[in-house]
N, C-alpha and C positions, 0 to 999 in steps of 0.2 A: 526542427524536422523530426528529432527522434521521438517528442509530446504529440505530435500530430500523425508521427506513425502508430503509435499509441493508440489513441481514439483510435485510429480506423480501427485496428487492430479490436479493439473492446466493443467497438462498436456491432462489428460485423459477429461477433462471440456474442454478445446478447440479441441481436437480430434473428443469428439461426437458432439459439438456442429457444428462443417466444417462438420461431417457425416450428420447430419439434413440439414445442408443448400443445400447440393449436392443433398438430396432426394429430396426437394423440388424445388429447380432450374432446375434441370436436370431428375429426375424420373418423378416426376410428371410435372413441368413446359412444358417439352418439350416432355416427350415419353408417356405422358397421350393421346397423339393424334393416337398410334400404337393401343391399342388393342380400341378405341373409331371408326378409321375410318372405320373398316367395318360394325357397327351401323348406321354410317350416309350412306355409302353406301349401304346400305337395307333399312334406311329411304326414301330412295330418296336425299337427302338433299345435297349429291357431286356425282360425277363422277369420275373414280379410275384417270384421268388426271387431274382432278380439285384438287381431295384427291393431286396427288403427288405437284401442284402447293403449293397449303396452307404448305408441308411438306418442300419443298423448299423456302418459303417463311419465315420461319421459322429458319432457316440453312442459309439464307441469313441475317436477321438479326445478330446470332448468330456472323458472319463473322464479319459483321459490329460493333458488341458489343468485340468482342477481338481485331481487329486493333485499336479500340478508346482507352485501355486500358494502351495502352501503354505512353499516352498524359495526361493519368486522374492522377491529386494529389489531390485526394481527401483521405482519411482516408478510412483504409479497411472496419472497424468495418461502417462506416455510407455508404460505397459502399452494404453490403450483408445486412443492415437490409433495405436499397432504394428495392435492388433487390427480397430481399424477399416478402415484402408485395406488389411490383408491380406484382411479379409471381402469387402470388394469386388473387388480383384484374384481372388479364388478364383469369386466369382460368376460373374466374366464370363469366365474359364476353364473353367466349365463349358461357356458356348457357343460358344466359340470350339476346342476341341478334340472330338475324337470318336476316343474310346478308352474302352473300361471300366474297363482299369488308370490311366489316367489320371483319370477319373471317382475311383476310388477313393481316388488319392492326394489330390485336389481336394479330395473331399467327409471326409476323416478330416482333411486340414491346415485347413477349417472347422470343424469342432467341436472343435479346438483351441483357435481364434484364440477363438471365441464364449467359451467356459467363461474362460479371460482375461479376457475384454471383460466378461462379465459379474459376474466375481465380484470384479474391480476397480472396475469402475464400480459397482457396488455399494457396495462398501466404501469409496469417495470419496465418491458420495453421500451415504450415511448418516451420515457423519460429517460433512461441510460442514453436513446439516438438524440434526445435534446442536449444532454452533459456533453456528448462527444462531439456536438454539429453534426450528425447525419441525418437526419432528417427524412432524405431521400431512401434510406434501408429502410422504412416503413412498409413499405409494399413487400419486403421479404418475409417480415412477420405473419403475412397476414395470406400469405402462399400456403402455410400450414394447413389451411381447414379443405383446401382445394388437393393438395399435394395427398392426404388423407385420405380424403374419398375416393381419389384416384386408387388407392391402395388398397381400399376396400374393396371399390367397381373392379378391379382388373381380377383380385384374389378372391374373392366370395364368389363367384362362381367358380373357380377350381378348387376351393377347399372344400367349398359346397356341395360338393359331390362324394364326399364323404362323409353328409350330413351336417345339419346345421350344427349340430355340439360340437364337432368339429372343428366349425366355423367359427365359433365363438372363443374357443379355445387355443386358437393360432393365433386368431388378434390380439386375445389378452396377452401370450407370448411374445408376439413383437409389438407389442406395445411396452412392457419389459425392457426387452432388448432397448429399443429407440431411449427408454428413461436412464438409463446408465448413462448415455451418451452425452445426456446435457444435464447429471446431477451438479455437479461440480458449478458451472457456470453460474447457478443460479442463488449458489453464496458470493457472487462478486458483486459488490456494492449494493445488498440489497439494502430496500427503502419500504417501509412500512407506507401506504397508498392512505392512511388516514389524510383527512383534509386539512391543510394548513390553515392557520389563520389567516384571514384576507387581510389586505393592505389596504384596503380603504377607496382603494383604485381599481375601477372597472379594469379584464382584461383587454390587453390590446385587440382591437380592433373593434371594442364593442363601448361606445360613448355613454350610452343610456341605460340605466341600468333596468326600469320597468319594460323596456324591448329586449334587455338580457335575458329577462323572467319571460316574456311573453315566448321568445323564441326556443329559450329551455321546455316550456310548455307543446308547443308545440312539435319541438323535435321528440320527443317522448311518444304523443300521441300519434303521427305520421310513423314513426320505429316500425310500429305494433303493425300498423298495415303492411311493413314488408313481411315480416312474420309469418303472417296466413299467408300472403299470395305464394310466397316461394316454399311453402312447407308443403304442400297437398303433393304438387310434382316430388319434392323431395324427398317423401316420406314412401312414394305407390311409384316414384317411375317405371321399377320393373315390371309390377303387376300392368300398367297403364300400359305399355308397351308390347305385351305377350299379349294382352286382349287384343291391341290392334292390328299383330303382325301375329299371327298363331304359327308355332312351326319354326318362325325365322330364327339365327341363332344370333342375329341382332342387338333383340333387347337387351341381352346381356352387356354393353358396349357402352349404349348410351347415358348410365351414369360413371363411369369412367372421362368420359367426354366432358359433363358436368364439371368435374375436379379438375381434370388435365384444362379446362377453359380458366379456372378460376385464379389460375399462376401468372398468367401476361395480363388478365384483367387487374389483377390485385397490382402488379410491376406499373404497368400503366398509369393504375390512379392515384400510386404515392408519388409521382411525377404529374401530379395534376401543380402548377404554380399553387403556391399559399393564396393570390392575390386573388384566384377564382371562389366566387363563393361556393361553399360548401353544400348550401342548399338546393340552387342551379343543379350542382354534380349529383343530387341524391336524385332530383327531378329526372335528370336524363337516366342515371341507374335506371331508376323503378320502370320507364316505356322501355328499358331494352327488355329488362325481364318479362313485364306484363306480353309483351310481343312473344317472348320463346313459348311462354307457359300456353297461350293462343294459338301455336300453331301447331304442338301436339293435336288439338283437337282438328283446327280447319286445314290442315296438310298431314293427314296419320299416316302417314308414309318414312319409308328410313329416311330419306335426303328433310323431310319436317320433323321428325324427332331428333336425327342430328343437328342442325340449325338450332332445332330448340332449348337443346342442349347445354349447345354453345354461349347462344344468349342469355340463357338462366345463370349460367355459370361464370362470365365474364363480366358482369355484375355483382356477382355473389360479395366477397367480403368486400368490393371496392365499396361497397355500401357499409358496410362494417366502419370500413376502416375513415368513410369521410364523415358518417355519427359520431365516431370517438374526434375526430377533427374538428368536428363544431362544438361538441362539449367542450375539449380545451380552449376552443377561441371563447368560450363564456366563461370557463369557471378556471382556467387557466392550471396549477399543479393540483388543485383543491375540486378535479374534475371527477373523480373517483366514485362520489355521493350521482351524479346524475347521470353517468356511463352505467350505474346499476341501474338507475331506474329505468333507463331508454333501454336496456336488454331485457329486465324485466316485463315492459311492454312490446318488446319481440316475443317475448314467451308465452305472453299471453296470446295471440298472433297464432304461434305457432300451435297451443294447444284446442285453440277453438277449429283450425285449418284438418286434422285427421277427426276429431269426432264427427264435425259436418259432413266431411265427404265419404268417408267409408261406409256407412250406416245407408248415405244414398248411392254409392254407390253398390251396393249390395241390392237396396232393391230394385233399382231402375236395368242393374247391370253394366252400367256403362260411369264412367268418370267425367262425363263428357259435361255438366250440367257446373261439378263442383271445378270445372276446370275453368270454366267459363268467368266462375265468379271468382275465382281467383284472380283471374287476368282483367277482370272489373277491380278489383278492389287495388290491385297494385299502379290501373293506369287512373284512381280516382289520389294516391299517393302521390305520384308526377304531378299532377295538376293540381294539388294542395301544395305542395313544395313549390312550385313554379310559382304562384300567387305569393307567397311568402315573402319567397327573394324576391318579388316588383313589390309587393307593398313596403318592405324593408328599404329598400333602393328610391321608393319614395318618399318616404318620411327623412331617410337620411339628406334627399334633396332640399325637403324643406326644413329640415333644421340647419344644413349650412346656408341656406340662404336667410 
């Protein structure tokens, strides 16, 4: 009893401690820039094509920081405590300089450090709740990026009225604060994320190994398309929101909603059975999101932006978290080399998602067009995933037969 008290015990210490790391890499690291840009854009300080450059510049690093990931042997535990207090230091260089090219280089050497932070703390966590049998703490990890936004959405607009330096300058602060609180943690049992050598044996659950590689292939490429669809909303909600509701104090709200959605989604889908395939669950992800990001445009009203919200958001990392799910049913501990390149092909996703849409939306005035194809490209992802798991389901019938 007192070994199994144990586990849990270790278990639930590196669970919240990868939840901390995700808030501070990912909520605030990277989406502190969503409810701040329409601060600098009322300061004067960008232009909503400049705002989507810095956004993409960022998403472009991020790209850059998961393709490297796959090359790095370095130790997880000294990969997320690098990435943490670099997250922080870039934060509060955002408020403390004023420069664009400087901005740029801040906001690209962020989405560096994050894609690190994340797909190590990741791959640490996952594997301490596999040591311990938890399994089911998965979905607390993965609270972090939601939990973060939420702390951005609720504080950027009240720091933010004390200007955006401001702003930037409180997050870096408690993003600070929160890294003290799980330094410690992340020298228990670290494990260096290089790839083992394979045993010669497909992982469980996966017989064939050229459907290993086909399905590796295609989970990478299908990544990318959540990418774009949910970054256009997550990069301009506020903006998208003040153009539709002018006046209202609203907009402010609804990426808080966002985050605060992304904690019972994320609870929910590490409670999804092992036995359900992983593919299935990304299919049904991508129509709920394709759906929220929809009906910002066809319901621009509060009760449609909230809904939309919701549904953007209660998705959000359950997709995360059932991609890293399918790379280990392929590549099993040795999953580390294709977790970078499936994020990586999120990033590219994400950086093609703000140059498309700001630039049109800038001259047409309205977000309405690149929203549109957002919500095309995330429900053409459903229906690529969907085909997968039945052609997969078929072939495996005809191989046991």
């Amino acid at each position: 009893m007192s070994t199994i008290g144990s586990d849990r015990h270790s278990a639930w210490r590196a669970a919240l401690a990868c939840m901390v790391a995700l808030a501070v890499a990912m909520g605030l690291g990277r989406f502190a820039f969503t409810p701040l840009l329409p601060v600098m854009l009322h300061e004067g300080r960008l232009g909503l094509e400049a705002g989507g450059l810095l956004a993409s510049l960022n998403y472009l690093g991020y790209f850059l920081g998961a393709l490297s990931c796959a090359a790095i042997r370095i130790e997880a535990a000294t990969m997320v405590r690098g990435g943490l207090v670099a997250t922080a230091a870039l934060l509060l260089g955002m408020g403390l300089l004023d420069s664009f090219t400087a901005w740029g280089v801040l906001r690209t050497a962020a989405g560096i450090v994050s894609a690190w932070t994340f797909v190590f703390a990741s791959g640490w966590g996952l594997r301490r709740l596999a040591e311990t049998h938890a399994p089911t703490l998965q979905g607390v990890i993965y609270t972090g990026p939601g939990i973060g936004i939420a702390i951005t959405g609720l504080l950027g607009g009240a720091i933010g009225r004390w200007g955006s330096a401001a702003g930037w300058i409180g997050f870096g602060l408690l993003s600070a604060v929160l890294i003290v609180g799980v330094w410690r943690i992340f020298g228990d049992g670290a494990h260096s994320l290089a790839p083992t050598p394979a045993s010669g044996a497909p992982p469980a659950g996966q017989a064939d190994p050229a459907a290993a590689r086909a399905d590796a292939v295609w989970l990478v490429a299908l990544y990318g398309l959540a990418g774009f669809g949910y970054i256009i909303t997550a990069t301009f909600l506020p903006v998208i929101a003040r153009q539709a509701l002018p006046g209202s104090p609203w907009p402010d709200f609804f990426w808080p909603v966002v985050g605060l959605a992304v904690v019972p989604g994320a609870l929910i889908g590490a409670r999804a059975p092992v036995r359900w395939d992983n593919r299935l669950l990304l299919a049904v992800a991508y129509a709920l999101q394709a759906l929220g990001v929809l009906l910002s445009v066809a319901w621009p009203s509060i009760g449609g932006f909230m809904l939309g919200s919701l549904l953007l958001g209660l998705p959000f990392t359950a997709i995360t978290l059932f991609a890293m799910r399918e790379a280990r049913r392929l590549r099993g501990n040795a999953a580390a080399g294709l977790i970078g390149y499936a994020t990586a092909s999120y990033g590219v996703g994400q950086i093609l998602g703000p140059l498309f849409a700001a630039p049109l939306a800038q001259r047409t005035g309205s977000f309405t067009l690149p929203l549109v194809v957002a919500a095309v490209v995330l429900a053409l992802g459903a229906l690529l995933f969907a085909w997968v798991w039945w052609h997969a389901r078929r072939l495996a019938g005809a191989f046991a037969a």
